[in-house]
N, CA, C and O atoms as CSV, one atom per row, in Angstrom:
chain,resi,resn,atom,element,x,y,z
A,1,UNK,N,N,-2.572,-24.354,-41.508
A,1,UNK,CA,C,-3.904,-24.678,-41.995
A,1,UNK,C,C,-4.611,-25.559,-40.976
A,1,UNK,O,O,-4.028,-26.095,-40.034
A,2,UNK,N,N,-5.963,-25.671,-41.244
A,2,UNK,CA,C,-6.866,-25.739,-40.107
A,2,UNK,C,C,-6.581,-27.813,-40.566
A,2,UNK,O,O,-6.455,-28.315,-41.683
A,3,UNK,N,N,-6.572,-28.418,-39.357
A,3,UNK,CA,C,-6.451,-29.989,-39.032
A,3,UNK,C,C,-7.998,-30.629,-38.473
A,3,UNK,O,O,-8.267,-31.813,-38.675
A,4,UNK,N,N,-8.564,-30.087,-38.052
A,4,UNK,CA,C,-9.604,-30.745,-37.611
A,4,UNK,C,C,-11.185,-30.822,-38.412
A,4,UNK,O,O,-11.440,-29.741,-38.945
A,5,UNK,N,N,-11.843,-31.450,-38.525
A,5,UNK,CA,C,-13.006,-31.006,-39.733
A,5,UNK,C,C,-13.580,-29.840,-39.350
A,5,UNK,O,O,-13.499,-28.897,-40.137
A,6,UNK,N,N,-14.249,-29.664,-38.120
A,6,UNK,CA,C,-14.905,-28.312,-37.534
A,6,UNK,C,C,-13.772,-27.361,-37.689
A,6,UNK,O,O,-14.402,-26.305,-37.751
A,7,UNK,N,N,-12.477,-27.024,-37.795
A,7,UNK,CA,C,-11.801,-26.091,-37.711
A,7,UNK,C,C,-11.700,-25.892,-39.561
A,7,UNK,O,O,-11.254,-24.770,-39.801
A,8,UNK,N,N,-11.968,-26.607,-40.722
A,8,UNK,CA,C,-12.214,-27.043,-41.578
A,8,UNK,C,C,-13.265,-26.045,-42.428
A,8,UNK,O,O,-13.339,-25.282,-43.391
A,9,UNK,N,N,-14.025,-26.651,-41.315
A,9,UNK,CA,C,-15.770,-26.065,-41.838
A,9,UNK,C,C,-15.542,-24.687,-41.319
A,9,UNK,O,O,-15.922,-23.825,-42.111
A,10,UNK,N,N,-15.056,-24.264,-40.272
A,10,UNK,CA,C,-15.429,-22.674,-39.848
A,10,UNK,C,C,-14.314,-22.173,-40.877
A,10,UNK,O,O,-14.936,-21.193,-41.288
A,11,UNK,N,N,-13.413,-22.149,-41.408
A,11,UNK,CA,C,-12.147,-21.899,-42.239
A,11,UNK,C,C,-13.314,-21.171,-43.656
A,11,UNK,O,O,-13.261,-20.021,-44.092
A,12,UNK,N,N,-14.306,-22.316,-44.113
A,12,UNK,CA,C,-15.267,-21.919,-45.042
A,12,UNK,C,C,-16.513,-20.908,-44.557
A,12,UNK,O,O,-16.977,-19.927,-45.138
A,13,UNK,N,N,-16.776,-21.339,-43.641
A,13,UNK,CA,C,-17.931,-20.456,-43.451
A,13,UNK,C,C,-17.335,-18.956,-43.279
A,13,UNK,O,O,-17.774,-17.848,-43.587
A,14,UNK,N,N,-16.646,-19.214,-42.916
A,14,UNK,CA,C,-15.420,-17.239,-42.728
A,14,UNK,C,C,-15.340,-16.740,-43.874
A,14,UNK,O,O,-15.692,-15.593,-44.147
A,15,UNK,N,N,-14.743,-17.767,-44.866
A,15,UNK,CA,C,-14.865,-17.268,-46.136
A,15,UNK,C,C,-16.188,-16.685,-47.257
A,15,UNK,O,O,-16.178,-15.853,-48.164
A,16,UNK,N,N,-17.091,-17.423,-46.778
A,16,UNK,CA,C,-18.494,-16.831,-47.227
A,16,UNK,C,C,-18.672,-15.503,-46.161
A,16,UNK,O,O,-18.708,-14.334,-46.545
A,17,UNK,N,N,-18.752,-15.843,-45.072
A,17,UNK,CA,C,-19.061,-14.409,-44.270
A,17,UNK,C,C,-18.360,-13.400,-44.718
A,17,UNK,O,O,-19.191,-12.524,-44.955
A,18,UNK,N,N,-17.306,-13.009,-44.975
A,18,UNK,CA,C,-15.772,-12.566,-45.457
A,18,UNK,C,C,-16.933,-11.740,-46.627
A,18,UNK,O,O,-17.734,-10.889,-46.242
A,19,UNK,N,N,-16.809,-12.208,-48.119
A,19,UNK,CA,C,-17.261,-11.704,-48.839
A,19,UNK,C,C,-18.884,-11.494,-48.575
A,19,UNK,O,O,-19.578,-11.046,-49.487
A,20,UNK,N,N,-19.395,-11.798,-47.436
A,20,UNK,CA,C,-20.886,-11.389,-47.847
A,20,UNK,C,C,-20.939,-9.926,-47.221
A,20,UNK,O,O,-21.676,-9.024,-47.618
A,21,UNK,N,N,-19.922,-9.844,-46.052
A,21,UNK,CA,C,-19.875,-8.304,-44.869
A,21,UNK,C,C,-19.195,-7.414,-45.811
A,21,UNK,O,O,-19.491,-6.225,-45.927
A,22,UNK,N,N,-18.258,-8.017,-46.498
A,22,UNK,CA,C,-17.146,-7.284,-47.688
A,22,UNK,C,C,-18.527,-6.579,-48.911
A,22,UNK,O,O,-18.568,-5.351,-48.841
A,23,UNK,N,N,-19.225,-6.991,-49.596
A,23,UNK,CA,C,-20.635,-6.593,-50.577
A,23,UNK,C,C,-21.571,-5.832,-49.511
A,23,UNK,O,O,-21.826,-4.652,-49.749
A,24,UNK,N,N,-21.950,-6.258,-48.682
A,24,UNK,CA,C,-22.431,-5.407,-47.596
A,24,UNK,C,C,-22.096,-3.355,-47.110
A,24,UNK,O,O,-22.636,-2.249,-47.110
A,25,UNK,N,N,-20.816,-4.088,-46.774
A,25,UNK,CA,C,-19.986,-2.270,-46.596
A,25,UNK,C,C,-19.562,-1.987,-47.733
A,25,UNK,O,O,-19.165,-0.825,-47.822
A,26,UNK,N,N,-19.471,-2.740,-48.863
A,26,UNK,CA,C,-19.238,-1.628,-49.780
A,26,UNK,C,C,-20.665,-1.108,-50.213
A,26,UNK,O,O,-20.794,0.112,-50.110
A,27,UNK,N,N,-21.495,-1.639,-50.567
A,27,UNK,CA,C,-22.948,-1.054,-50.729
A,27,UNK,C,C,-23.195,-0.012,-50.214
A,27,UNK,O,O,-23.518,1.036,-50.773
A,28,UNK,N,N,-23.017,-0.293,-48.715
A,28,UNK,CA,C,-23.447,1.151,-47.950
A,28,UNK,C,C,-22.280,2.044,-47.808
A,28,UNK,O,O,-22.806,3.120,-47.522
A,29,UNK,N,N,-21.249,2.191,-47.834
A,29,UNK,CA,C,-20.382,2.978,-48.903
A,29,UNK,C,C,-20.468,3.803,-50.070
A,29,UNK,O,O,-20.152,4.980,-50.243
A,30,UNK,N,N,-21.002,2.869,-50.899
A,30,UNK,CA,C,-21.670,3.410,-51.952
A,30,UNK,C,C,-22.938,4.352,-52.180
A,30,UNK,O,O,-23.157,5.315,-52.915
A,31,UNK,N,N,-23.645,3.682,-51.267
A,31,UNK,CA,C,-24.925,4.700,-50.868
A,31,UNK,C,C,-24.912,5.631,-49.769
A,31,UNK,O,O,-25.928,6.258,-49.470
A,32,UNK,N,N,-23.540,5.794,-48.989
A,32,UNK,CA,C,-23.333,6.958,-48.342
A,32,UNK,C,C,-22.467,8.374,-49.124
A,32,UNK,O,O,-22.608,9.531,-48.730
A,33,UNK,N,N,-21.668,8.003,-50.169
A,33,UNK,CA,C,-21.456,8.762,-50.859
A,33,UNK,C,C,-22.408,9.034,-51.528
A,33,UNK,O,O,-22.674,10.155,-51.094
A,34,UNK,N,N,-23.607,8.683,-52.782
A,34,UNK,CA,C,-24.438,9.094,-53.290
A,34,UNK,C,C,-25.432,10.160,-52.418
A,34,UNK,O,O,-25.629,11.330,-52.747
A,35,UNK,N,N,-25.984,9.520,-51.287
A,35,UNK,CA,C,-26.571,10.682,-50.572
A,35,UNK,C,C,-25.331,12.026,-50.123
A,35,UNK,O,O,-25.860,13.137,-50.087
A,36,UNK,N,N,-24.426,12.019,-49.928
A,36,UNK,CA,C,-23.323,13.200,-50.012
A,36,UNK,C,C,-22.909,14.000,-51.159
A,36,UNK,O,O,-22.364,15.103,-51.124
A,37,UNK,N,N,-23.207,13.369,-52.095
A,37,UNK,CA,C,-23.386,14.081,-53.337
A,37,UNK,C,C,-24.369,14.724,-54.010
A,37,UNK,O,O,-24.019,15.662,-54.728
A,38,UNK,N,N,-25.433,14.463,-53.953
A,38,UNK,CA,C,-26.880,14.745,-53.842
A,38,UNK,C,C,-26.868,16.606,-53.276
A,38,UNK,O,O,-26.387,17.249,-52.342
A,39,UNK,N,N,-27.757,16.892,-54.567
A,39,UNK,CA,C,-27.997,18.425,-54.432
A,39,UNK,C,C,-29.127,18.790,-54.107
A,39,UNK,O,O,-29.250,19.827,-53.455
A,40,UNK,N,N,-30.451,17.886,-54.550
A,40,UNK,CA,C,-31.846,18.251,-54.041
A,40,UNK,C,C,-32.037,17.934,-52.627
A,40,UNK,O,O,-31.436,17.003,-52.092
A,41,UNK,N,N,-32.873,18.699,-52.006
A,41,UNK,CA,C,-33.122,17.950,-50.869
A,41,UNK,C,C,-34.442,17.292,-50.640
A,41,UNK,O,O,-34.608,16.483,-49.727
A,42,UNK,N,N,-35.542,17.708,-51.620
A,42,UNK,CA,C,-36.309,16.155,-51.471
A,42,UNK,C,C,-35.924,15.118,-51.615
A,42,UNK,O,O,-36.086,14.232,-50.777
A,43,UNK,N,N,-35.109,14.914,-53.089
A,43,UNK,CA,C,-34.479,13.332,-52.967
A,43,UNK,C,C,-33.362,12.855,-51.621
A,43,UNK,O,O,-33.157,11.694,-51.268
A,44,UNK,N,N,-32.824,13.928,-51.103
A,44,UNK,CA,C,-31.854,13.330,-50.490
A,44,UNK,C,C,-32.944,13.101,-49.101
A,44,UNK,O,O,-32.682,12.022,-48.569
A,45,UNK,N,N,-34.054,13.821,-48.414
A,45,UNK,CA,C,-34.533,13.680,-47.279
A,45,UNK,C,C,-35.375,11.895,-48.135
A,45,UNK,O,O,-35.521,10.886,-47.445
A,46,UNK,N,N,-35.620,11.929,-49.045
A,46,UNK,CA,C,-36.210,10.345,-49.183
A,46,UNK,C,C,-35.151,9.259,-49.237
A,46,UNK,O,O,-35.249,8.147,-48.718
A,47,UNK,N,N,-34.165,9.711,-49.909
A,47,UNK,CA,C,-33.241,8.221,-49.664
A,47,UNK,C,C,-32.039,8.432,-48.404
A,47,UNK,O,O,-31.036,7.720,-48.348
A,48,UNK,N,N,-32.299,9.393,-47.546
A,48,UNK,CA,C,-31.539,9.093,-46.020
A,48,UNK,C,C,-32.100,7.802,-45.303
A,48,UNK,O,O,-31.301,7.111,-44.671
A,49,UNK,N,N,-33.382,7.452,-45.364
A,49,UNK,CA,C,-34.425,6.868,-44.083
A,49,UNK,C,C,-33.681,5.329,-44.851
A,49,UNK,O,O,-33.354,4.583,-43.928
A,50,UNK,N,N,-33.349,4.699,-46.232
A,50,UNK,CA,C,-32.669,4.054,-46.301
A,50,UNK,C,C,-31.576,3.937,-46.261
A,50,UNK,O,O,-31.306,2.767,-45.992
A,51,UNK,N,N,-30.692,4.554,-46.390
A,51,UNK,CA,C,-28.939,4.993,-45.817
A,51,UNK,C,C,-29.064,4.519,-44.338
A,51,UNK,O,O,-28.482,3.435,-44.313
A,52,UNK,N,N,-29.309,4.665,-43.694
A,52,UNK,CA,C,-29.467,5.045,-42.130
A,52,UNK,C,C,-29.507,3.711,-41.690
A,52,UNK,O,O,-28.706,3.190,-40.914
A,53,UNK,N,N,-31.011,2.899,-42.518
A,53,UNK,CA,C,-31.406,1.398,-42.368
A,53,UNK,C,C,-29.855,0.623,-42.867
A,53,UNK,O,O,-29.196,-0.157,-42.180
A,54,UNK,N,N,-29.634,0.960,-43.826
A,54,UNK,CA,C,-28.119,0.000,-44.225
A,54,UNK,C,C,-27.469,0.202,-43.254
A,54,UNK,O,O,-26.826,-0.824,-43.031
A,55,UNK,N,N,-27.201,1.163,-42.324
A,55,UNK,CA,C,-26.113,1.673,-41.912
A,55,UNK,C,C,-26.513,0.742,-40.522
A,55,UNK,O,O,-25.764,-0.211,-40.306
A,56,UNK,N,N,-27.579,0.950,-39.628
A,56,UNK,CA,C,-28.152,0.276,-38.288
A,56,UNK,C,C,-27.975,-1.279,-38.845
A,56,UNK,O,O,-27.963,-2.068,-37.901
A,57,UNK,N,N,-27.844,-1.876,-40.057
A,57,UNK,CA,C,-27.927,-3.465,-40.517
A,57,UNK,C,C,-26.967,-3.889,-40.369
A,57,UNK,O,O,-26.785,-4.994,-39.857
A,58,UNK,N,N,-25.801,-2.892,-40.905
A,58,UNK,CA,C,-24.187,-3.176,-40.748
A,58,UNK,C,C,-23.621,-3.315,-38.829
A,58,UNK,O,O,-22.902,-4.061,-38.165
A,59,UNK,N,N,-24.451,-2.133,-38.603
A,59,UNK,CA,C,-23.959,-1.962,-36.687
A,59,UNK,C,C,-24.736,-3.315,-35.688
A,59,UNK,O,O,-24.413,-3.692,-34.561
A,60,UNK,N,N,-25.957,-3.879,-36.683
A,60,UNK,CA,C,-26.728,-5.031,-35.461
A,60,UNK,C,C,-25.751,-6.045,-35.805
A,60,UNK,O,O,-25.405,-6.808,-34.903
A,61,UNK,N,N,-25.213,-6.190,-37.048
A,61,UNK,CA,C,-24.198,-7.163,-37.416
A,61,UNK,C,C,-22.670,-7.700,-36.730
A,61,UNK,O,O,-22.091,-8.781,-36.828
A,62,UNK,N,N,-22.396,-6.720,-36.167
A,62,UNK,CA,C,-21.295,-6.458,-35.584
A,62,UNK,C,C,-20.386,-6.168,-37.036
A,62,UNK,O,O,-19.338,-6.813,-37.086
A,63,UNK,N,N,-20.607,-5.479,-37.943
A,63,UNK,CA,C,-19.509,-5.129,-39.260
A,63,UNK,C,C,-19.242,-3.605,-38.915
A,63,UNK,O,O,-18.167,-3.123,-39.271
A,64,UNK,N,N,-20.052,-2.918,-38.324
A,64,UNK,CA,C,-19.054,-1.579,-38.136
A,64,UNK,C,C,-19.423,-1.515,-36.603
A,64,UNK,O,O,-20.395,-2.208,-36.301
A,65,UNK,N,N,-18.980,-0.992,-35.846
A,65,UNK,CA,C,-18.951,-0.559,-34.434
A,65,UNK,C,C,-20.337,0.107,-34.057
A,65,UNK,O,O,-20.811,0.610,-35.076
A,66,UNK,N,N,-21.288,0.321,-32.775
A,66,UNK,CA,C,-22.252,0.889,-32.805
A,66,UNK,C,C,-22.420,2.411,-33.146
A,66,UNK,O,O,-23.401,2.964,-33.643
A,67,UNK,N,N,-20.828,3.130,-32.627
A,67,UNK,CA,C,-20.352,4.355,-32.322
A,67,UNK,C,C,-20.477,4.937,-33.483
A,67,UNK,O,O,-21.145,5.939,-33.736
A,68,UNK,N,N,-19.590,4.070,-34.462
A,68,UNK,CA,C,-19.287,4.427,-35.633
A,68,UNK,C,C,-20.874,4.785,-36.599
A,68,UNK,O,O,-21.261,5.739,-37.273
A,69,UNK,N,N,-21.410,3.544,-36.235
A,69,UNK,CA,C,-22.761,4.123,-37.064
A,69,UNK,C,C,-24.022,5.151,-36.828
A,69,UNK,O,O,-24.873,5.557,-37.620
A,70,UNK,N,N,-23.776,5.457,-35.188
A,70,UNK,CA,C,-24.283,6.779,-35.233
A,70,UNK,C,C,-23.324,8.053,-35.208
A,70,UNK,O,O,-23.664,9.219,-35.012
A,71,UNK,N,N,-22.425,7.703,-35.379
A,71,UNK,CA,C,-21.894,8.931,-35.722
A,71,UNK,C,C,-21.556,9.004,-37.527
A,71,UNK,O,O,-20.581,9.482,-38.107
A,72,UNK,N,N,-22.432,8.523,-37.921
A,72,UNK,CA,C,-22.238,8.309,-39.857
A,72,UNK,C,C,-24.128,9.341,-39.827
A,72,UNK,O,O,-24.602,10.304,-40.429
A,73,UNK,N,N,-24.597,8.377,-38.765
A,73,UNK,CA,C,-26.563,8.887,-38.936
A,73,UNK,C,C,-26.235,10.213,-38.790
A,73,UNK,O,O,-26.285,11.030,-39.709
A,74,UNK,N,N,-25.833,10.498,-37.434
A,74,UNK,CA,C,-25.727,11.725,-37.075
A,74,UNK,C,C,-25.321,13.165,-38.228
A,74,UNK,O,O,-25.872,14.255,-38.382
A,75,UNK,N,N,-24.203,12.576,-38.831
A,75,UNK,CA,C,-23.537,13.274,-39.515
A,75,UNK,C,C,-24.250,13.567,-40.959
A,75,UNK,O,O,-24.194,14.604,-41.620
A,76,UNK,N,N,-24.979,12.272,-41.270
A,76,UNK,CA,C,-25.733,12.239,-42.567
A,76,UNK,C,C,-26.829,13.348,-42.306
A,76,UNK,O,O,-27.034,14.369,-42.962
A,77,UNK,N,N,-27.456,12.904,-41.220
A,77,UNK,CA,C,-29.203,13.785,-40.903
A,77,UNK,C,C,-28.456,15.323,-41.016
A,77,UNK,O,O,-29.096,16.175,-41.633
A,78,UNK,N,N,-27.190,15.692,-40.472
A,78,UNK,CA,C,-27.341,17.335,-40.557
A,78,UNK,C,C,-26.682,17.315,-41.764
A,78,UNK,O,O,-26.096,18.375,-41.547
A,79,UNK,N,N,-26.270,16.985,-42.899
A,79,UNK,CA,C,-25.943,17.232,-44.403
A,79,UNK,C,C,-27.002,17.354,-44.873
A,79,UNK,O,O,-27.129,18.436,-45.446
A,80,UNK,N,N,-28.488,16.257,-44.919
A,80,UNK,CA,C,-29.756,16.315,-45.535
A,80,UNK,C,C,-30.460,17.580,-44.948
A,80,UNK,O,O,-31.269,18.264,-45.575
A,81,UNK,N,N,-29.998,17.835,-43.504
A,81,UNK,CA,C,-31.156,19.040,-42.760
A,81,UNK,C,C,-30.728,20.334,-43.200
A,81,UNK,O,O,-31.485,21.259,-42.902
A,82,UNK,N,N,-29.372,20.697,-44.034
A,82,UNK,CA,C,-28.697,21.278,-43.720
A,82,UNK,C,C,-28.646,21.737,-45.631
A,82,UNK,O,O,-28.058,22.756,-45.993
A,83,UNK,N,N,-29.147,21.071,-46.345
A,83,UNK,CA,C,-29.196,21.399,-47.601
A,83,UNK,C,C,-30.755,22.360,-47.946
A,83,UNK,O,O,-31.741,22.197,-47.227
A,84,UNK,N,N,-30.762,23.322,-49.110
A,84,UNK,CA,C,-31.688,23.707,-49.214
A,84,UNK,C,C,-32.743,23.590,-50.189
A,84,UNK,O,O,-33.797,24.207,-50.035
C-alpha cells in the first residue's frame, strides 16, 4: 500500500477514474450493440453519428486504442450502409 500522501491521493483518484472509464465503455458497449441490432435503417443511420461520437470520446481519452476505434467506426458505417 501506497506510504506517501501524493502516492495516497493518486491511489484515490485511480479509483474514481477506474469507475468513471469502467460507466463510460460500458455505455458505449451498450450503444454499440443496440445500433447492431437495429433493423430500420433510418433509425440506425440517425443514432450511428452518436455511436461514433462515444466511440472518438473513449479513443481522445486514451480508454480504447485509436486503431481500435476506427476499426469499430469503420465496421459500424458498413452495417448502417449496408442495411436496407
Amino acid at each position: 500500500m501506497a506510504n506517501h500522501k501524493s502516492a495516497k491521493k493518486r491511489v484515490r483518484q485511480d479509483a474514481v477514474k477506474r469507475i468513471r472509464n469502467r460507466y463510460y465503455k460500458k455505455t458505449t458497449r451498450s450503444a454499440i450493440q443496440k445500433l447492431r441490432e437495429m433493423e430500420d435503417a433510418t433509425e440506425a443511420k440517425k443514432f450511428l453519428p452518436k455511436v461514433v461520437s462515444m466511440v472518438d470520446r473513449l479513443a481522445k481519452k486514451n480508454i480504447w486504442h485509436n486503431n481500435k476505434a476506427a476499426n469499430l467506426k469503420s465496421s459500424l458505417t458498413l452495417l448502417v450502409n449496408n442495411l436496407k
